[in-house]
C-alpha positions in Angstrom: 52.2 -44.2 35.7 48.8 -44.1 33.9 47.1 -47.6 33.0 44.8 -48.7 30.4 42.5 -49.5 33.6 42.6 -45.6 34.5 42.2 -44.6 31.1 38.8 -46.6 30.5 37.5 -45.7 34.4 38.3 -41.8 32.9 36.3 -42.3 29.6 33.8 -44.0 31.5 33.2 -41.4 33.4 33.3 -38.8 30.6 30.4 -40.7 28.7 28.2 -41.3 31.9 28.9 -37.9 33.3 28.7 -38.8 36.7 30.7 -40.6 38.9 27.7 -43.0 40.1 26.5 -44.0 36.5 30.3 -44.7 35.8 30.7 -46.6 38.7 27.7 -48.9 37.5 28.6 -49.3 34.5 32.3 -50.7 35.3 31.1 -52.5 38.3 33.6 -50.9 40.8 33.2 -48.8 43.8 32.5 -44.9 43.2 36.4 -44.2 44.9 37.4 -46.3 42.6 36.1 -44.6 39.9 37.4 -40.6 42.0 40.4 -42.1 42.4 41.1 -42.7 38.7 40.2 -39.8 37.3 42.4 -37.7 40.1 45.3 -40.2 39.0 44.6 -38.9 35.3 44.7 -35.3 36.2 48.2 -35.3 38.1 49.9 -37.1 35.6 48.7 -34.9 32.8 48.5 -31.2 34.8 44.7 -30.8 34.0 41.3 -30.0 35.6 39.3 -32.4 33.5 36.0 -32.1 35.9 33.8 -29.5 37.4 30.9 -30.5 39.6 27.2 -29.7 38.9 24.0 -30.7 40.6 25.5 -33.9 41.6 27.4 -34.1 38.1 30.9 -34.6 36.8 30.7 -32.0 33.9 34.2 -32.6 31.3 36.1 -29.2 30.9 37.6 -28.2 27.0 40.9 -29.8 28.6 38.8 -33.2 29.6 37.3 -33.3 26.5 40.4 -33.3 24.4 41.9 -35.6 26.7 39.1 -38.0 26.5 39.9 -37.6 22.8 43.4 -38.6 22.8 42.9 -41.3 25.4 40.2 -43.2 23.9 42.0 -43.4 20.7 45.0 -45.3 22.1 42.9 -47.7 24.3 41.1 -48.1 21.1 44.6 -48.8 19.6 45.8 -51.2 22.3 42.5 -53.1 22.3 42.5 -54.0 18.7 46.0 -54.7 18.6 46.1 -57.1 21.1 42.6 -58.9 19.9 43.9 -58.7 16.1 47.1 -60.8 17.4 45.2 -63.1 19.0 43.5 -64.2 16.2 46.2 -65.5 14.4 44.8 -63.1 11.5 47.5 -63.1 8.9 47.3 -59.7 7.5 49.1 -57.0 9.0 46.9 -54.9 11.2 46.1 -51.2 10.0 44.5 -48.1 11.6 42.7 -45.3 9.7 41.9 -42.1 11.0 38.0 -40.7 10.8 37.1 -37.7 11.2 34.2 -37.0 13.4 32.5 -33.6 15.6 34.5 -32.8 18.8 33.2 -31.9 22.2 30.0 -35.2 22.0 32.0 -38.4 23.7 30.2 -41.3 23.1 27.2 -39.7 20.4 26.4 -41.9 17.3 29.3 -41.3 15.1 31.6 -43.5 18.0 29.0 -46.2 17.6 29.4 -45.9 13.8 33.0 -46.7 13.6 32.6 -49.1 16.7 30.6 -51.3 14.2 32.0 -50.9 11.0 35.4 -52.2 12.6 33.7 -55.2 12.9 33.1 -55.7 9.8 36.4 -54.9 8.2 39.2 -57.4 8.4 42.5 -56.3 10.2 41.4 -52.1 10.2 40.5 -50.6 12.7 38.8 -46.7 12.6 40.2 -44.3 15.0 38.3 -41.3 15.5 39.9 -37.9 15.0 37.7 -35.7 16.8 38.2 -32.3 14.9 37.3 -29.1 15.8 38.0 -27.7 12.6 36.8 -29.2 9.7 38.7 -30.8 6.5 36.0 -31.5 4.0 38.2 -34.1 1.7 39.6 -36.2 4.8 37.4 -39.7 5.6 34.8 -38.6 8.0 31.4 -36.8 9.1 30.4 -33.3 8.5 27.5 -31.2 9.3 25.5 -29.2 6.1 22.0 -28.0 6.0 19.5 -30.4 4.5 19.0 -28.2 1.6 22.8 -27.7 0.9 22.9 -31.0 -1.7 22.5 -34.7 -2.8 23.9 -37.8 -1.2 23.3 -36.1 2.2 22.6 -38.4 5.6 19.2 -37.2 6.8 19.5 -36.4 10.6 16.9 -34.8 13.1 17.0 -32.9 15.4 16.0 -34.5 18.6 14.3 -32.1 21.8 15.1 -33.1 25.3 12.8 -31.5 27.8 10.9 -32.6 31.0 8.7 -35.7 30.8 5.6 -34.6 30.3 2.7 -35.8 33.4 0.5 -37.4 31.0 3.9 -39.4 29.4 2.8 -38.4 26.4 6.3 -39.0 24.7 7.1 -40.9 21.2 5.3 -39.0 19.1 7.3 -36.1 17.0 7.1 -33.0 17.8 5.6 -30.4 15.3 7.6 -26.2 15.2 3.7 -25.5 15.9 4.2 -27.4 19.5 6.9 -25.5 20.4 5.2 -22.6 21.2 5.6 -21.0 24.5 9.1 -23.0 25.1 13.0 -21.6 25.0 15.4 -23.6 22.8 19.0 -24.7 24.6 21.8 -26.0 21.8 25.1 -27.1 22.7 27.7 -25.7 21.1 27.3 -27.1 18.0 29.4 -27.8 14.5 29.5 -24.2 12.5 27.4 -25.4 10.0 24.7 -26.2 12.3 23.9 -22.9 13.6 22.1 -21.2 10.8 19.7 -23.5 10.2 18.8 -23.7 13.8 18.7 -20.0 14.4 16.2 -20.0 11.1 14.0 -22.6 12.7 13.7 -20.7 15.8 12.9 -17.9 13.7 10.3 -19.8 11.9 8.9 -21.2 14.9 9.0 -17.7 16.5 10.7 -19.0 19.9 13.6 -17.6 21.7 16.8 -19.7 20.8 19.8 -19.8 23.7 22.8 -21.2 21.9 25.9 -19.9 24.2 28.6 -22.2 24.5 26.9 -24.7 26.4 28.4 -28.3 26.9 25.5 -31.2 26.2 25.7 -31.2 30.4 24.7 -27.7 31.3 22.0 -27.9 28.4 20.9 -30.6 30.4 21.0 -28.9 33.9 19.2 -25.7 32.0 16.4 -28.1 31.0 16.2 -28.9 34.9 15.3 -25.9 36.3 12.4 -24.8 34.1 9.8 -26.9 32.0 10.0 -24.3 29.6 13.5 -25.0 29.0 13.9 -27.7 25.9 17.1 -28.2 24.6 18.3 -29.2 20.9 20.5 -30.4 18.8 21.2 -33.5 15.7 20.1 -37.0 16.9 23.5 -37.8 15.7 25.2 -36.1 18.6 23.3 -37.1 21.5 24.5 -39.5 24.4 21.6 -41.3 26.1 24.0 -42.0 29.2 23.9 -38.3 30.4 19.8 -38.3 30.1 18.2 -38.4 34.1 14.7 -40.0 34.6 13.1 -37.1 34.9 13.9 -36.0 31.1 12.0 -36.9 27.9 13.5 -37.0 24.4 11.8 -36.9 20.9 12.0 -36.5 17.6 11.1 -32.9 15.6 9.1 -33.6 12.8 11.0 -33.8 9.5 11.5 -29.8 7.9 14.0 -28.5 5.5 15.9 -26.8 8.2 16.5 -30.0 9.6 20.5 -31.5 10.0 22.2 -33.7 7.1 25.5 -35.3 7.6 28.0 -35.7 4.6 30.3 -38.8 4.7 33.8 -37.6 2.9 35.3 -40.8 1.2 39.0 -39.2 1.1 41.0 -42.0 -0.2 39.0 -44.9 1.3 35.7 -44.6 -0.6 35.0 -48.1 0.3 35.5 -47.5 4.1 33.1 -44.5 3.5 30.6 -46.2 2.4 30.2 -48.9 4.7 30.4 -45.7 7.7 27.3 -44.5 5.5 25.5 -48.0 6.2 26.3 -48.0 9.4 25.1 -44.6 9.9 21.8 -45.0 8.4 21.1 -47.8 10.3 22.0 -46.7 13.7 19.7 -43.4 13.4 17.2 -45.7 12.4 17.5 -47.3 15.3 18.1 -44.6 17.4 15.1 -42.1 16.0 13.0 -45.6 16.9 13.5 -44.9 20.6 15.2 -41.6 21.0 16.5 -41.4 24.4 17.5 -45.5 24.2 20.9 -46.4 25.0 22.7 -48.2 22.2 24.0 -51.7 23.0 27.1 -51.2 24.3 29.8 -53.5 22.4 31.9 -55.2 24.9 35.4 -55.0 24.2 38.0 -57.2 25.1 40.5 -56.2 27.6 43.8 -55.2 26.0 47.6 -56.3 27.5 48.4 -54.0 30.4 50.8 -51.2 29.6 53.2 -53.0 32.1 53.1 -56.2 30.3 53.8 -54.4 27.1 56.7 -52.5 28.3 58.1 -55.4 29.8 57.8 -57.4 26.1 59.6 -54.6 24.6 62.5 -54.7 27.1 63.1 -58.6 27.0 62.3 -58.6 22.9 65.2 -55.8 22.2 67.8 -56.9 24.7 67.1 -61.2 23.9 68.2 -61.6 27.8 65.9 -61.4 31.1 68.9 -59.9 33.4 69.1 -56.8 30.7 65.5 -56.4 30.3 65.3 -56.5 34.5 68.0 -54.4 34.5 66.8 -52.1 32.2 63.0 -51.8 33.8 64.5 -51.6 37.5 63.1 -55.0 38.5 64.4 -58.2 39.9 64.7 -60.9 37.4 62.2 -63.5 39.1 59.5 -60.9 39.1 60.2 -60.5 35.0 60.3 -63.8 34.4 56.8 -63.9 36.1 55.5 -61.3 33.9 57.0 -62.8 30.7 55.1 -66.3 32.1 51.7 -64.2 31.6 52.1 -62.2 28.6 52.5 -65.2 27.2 49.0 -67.0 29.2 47.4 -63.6 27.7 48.9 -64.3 24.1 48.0 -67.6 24.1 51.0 -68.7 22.5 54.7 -69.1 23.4 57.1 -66.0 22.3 60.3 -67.2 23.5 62.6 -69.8 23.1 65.1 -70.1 26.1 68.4 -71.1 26.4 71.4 -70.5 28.6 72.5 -67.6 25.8 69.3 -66.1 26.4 65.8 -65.7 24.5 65.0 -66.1 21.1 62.4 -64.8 19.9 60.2 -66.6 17.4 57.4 -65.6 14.4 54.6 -64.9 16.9 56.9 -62.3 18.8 58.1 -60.8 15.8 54.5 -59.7 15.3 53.3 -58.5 18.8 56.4 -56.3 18.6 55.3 -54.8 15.3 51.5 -53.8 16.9 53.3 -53.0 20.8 56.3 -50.8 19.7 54.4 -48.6 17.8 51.9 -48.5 20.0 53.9 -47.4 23.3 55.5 -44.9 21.6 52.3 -43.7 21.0 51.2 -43.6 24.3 54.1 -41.6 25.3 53.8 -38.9 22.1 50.4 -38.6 23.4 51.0 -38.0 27.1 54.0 -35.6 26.5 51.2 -33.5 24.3 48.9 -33.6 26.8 51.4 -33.0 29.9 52.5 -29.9 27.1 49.6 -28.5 26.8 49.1 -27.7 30.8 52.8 -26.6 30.9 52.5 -24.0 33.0 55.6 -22.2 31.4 55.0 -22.3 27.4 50.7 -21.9 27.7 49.7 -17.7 27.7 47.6 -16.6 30.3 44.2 -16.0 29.8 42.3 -13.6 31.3 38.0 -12.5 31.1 37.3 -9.4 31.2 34.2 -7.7 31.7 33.2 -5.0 29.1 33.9 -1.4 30.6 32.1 1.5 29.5 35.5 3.2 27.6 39.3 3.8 28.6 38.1 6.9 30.8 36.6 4.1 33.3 37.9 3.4 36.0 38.1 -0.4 35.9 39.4 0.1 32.3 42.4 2.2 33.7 43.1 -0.1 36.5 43.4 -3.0 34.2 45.5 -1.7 31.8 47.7 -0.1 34.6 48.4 -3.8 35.9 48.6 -5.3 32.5 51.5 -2.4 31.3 52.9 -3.1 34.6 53.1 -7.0 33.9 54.3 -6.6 30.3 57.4 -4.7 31.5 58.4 -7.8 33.3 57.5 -10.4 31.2 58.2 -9.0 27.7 58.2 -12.3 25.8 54.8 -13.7 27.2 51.8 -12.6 25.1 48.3 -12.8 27.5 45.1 -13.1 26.3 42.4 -10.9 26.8 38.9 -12.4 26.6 35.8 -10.1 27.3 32.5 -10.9 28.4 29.6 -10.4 30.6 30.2 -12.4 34.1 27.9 -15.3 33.5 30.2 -16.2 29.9 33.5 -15.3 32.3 32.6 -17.6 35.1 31.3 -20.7 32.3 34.3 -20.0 30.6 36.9 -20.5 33.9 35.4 -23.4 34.8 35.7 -24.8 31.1 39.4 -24.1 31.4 38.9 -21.3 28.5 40.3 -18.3 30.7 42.7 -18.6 34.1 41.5 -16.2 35.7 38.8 -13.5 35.5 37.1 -10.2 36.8 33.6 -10.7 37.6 31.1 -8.3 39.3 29.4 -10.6 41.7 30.2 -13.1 45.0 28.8 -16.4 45.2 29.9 -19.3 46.7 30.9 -21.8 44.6 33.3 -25.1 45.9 34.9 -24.9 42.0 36.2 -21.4 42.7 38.1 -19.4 44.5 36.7 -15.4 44.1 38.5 -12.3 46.1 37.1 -9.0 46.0 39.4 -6.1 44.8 37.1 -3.3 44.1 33.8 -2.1 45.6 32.0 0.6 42.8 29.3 2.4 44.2 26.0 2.2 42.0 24.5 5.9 40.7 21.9 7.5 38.5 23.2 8.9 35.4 20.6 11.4 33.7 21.2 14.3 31.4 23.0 17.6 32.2 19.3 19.7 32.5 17.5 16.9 32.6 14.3 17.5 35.3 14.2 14.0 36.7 16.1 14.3 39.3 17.0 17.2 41.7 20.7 17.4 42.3 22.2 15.6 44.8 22.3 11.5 45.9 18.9 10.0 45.1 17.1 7.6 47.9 16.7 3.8 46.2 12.7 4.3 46.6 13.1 6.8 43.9 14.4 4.2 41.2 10.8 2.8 40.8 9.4 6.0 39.2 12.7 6.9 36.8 12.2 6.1 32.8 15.1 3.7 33.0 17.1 2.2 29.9 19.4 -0.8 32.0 20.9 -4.3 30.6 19.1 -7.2 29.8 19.0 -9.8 32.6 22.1 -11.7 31.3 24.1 -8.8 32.3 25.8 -8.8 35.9 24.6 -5.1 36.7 21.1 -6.3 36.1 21.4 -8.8 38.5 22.8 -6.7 40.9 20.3 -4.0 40.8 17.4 -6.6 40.8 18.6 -8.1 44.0 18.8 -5.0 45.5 15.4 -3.6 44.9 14.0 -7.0 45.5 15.6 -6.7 49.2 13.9 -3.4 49.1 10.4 -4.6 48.4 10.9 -2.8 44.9 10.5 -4.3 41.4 12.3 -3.0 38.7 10.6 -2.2 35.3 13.0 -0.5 32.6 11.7 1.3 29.6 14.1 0.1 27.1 16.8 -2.8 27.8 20.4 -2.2 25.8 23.0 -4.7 26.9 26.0 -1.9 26.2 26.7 0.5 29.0 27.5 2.9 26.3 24.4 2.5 24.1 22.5 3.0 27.8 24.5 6.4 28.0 23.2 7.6 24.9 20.0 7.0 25.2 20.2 8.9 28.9 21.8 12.1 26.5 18.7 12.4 24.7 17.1 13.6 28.1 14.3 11.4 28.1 15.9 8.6 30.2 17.5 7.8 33.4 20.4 4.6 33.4 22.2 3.0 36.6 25.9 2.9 36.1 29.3 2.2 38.4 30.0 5.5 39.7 33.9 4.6 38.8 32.7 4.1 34.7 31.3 7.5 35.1 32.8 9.9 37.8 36.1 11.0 35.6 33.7 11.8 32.3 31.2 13.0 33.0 31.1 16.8 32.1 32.7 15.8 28.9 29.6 13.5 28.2 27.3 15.9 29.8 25.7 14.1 32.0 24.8 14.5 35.9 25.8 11.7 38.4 23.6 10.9 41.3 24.8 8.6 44.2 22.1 5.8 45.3 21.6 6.0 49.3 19.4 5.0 51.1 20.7 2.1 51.1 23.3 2.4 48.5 24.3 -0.1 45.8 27.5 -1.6 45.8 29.2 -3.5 43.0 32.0 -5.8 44.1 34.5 -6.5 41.7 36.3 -10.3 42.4 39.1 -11.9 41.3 37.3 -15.3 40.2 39.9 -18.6 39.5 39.5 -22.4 39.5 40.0 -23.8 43.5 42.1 -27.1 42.1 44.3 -25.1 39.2 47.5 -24.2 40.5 48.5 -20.4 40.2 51.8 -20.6 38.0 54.2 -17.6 38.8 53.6 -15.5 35.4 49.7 -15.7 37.0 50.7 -14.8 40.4 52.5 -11.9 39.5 49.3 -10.3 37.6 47.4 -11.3 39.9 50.2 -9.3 42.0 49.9 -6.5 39.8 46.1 -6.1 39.8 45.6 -5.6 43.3 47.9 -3.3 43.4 46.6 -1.2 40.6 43.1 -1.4 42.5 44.0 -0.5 45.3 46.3 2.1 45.0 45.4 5.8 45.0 44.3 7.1 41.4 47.4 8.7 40.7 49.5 6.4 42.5 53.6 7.0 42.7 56.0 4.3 41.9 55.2 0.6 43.8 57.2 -1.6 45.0 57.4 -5.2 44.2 55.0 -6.9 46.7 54.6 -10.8 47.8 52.7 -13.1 46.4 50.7 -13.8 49.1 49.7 -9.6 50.1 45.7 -9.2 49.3 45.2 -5.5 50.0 41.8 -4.6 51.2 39.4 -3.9 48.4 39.6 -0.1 46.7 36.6 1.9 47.1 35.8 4.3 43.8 34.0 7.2 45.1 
């Protein structure tokens, strides 16, 4: 059973995103902190973590966790400290709404400290995705959008400079020569920085990028800056080697509105709060904030154990009842109490009476543990591996005449038959998206046009597509017949930008080759390269098996690369740690067979789980 121990070791580790920087800040061993956060994942069904460059990097599914999670240990720990203060108002919890996907940015420090200053309330965040403009909480709006706005800046995070020249803002003058990196920001965010890039005439990379891999981005290149509102940032996840500071002050800059709902005192004491923590934050950008040390709440055992002996008034019931022996209870009743501070029962031969105080640590404890266990069976519901669809990435194919398109849909009909009430998902996107979207837990499983080793994933190759020159029917670039690899040098090519899987492939291979490879024209769509190759000025590299059925109906000649040739594998790409569930074997099942089956294949029979077929070649 899941602590509140666990729970703070796994929110810890969230914040810090690493396992070392969590085990600091706790002061416990770094197994201890592992050990947690595995005992988190079991219980609820979820991969919460993927590992990078010595990183612990939260998935969609840890992030929502960590949302849930912190909210009742936020709960318990208030409870417990409002009781022991004798306080005699009833204690009270408001909801605020604040940006999800940012654990531990400003807006938690915000409500941290106005809880302080109120008197029995305590502000839980509600960390949206979707925004309610008229519900108490933050929101994002341009600068210009109105009055009565927060002012916010955006903050750059990039490699410290040699000459630690750091501090000083940064004017959209300085950022020449540098590529932006945003996180995947609130909605209303993303115009206004996609302008200032524009202004500033810089490339602008604002994929769906966790705070983390904006981070790891920044690593590799010290062109590489990343972005986004000071308001959002988390100075645990920043390394030494990083710098952060300030953009000077532009109308395109970030602006936060504070909603009052129905609590527009609350709201305006978040606003003072707010002001003053970016303040202090903009001071020193990539400063930690003081951390406020919370007290630690009654153990979930202890409370369940109050509960038991409260509603039955008898130790031998409540032992009964929580499959204990009754000396062991009446040891655990002797320290609830040392924790209280007060007594809570009387006792007689008829059994336990409870008095005042006990009345009101049931009122803050029952509600509480019910709320622990609404919150687990939504979290355990949401990795049942019977009621979620399946999700599946998809690369984009060059039409239904392909042949990875017909394979795909073979499998899926195939699937459907058998599973007619189960509704799958579909994502598409180029490989690099596919494979950042499996490890955020956004797809199950995906096809993806490249090998690599990776210890987060498990990738089997179903398909091998030979690579070929596709020119124009009467086009004089090429004489019939397969063209030698040397040849690609000297061809007017139109290929896909570098973010595109084929691009990478044929890079590599030329590179091997001692060839570089200089395209005319780049168009990300296979199809958009195809037209351009019908004018009959230009030459594109496609998989033979996108090709090979169509192409006398589009005109076009198909040349085979030798010499050596080019091969594209096609992998089945999955999480290492997520269990397969059945509906996902069986497609799984399914697509193998349809890829490596003949291209008019007869009926199949059903097959095991555990057949992998050797890898269909298209020639």
């Amino acid at each position: 059973m899941i602590t509140f121990t666990q729970i703070e070791t796994f929110l810890t580790l969230v914040e810090e995103g690493g396992v070392a920087r969590a085990a600091e800040r706790l002061g416990v061993g770094r197994s201890t902190v592992s050990a947690h956060a595995k005992i988190i994942a079991d219980e609820i069904g979820h991969h919460h973590f993927r590992r990078q460059q010595g990183g612990q990097i939260g998935t969609d599914a840890g992030l929502a966790a960590y949302g849930q999670l912190r909210v009742l240990l936020l709960q318990a720990t208030f409870a417990f400290e409002h009781f022991r203060s004798a306080n005699p108002r009833t204690a009270s919890f408001t909801t605020v709404r604040v940006p999800f996907g940012f654990p531990a940015s400003m807006f938690d420090r915000v409500l941290e400290r106005a809880t302080r200053r109120l008197t029995g309330v305590c502000l839980l965040p509600d960390y949206a995705q979707t925004s309610d403009g008229d519900a108490l909480g933050f929101s994002f709006l341009p600068w210009s959008a109105g009055t009565g706005l927060v002012a916010d800046r955006w903050l750059l995070i990039r490699q410290r400079p040699p000459d630690c020249a750091s501090g000083r803002p940064v004017t959209l003058a300085g950022l020449a020569g540098v590529r932006l990196y945003a996180p995947r920001l609130p909605a209303a965010l993303r115009p206004c920085l996609a302008a200032l890039a524009e202004e500033a005439n810089i490339p602008l990379d604002a994929a769906e990028y966790s705070l983390p891999e904006v981070l790891v981005e920044i690593g590799k290149s010290p062109k590489a800056v990343g972005i986004l509102p000071a308001s959002l940032f988390n100075p645990a996840l920043l390394d030494a080697g990083l710098d952060v500071v300030a953009l000077e002050s532009t109308h395109l800059g970030p602006a936060i509105r504070v909603a009052s709902g129905e609590h527009p005192g609350i709201a305006d004491l978040l606003r003072q709060e707010l002001e003053a923590i970016l303040r202090e934050q903009l001071a020193c950008p990539g400063a930690r904030l003081p951390q406020i040390r919370q007290p630690a709440p009654l153990p979930l055992k202890y409370c369940r154990s109050f509960l038991a002996l409260y509603e039955e008034a008898n130790v031998g019931r409540a032992a009964e009842r929580l499959s204990i022996v009754q000396p062991a209870l009446t040891v655990q009743l002797h320290r609830i109490e040392q924790e209280a501070g007060c007594r809570l029962f009387a006792r007689s031969h008829h059994g336990l009476s409870a008095n005042e105080r006990a009345d009101a640590l049931y009122g803050l404890l029952r509600p509480l543990v019910a709320s622990f266990a609404t919150t687990l069976r939504h979290l355990r519901a949401s990795a049942d591996k019977s009621a979620a669809p399946i999700r599946i990435g998809l690369m984009p194919a060059l039409d239904d005449e392909s042949l990875m398109s017909q394979g795909f849909a073979i499998a899926l009909d195939r699937w459907s038959r058998r599973h007619a009430g189960d509704v799958p998902q579909v994502m598409e996107g180029y490989s690099g998206t596919l494979v950042r979207w499996l490890q955020n837990g956004a797809v199950d499983f995906a096809l993806v046009d490249r090998m690599f080793a990776d210890p987060d994933l498990l990738l089997e190759p179903i398909v091998e597509d030979k690579m070929a020159v596709v020119i124009a029917v009467g086009s004089d670039l090429l004489p019939p017949g397969p063209v030698a690899l040397k040849r690609l040098a000297d061809l007017p090519l139109v290929l896909p930008s570098n973010r595109h899987g084929l691009r990478t492939l044929l890079a590599q291979s030329l590179h091997k080759a001692g060839l570089t490879l200089q395209p005319r024209l780049e168009v990300d769509s296979m199809a958009g390269c195809l037209n351009m190759v019908k004018i009959g000025r230009y030459a594109t590299l496609l998989p033979h098996g996108s090709v090979a059925q169509s192409c006398h109906r589009r005109g076009v000649s198909v040349h085979e690369i030798v010499e050596p040739q080019i091969v594209r594998i096609i992998s089945l790409a999955r999480l290492r740690a997520k269990a397969c569930r059945l509906a996902e074997a069986e497609f799984l099942d399914e697509l193998r067979l349809a890829f490596a089956a003949p291209p008019n294949p007869p009926a199949l029979a059903a097959t095991s789980r555990d057949f992998y077929g050797p890898a269909r070649q298209f020639t």
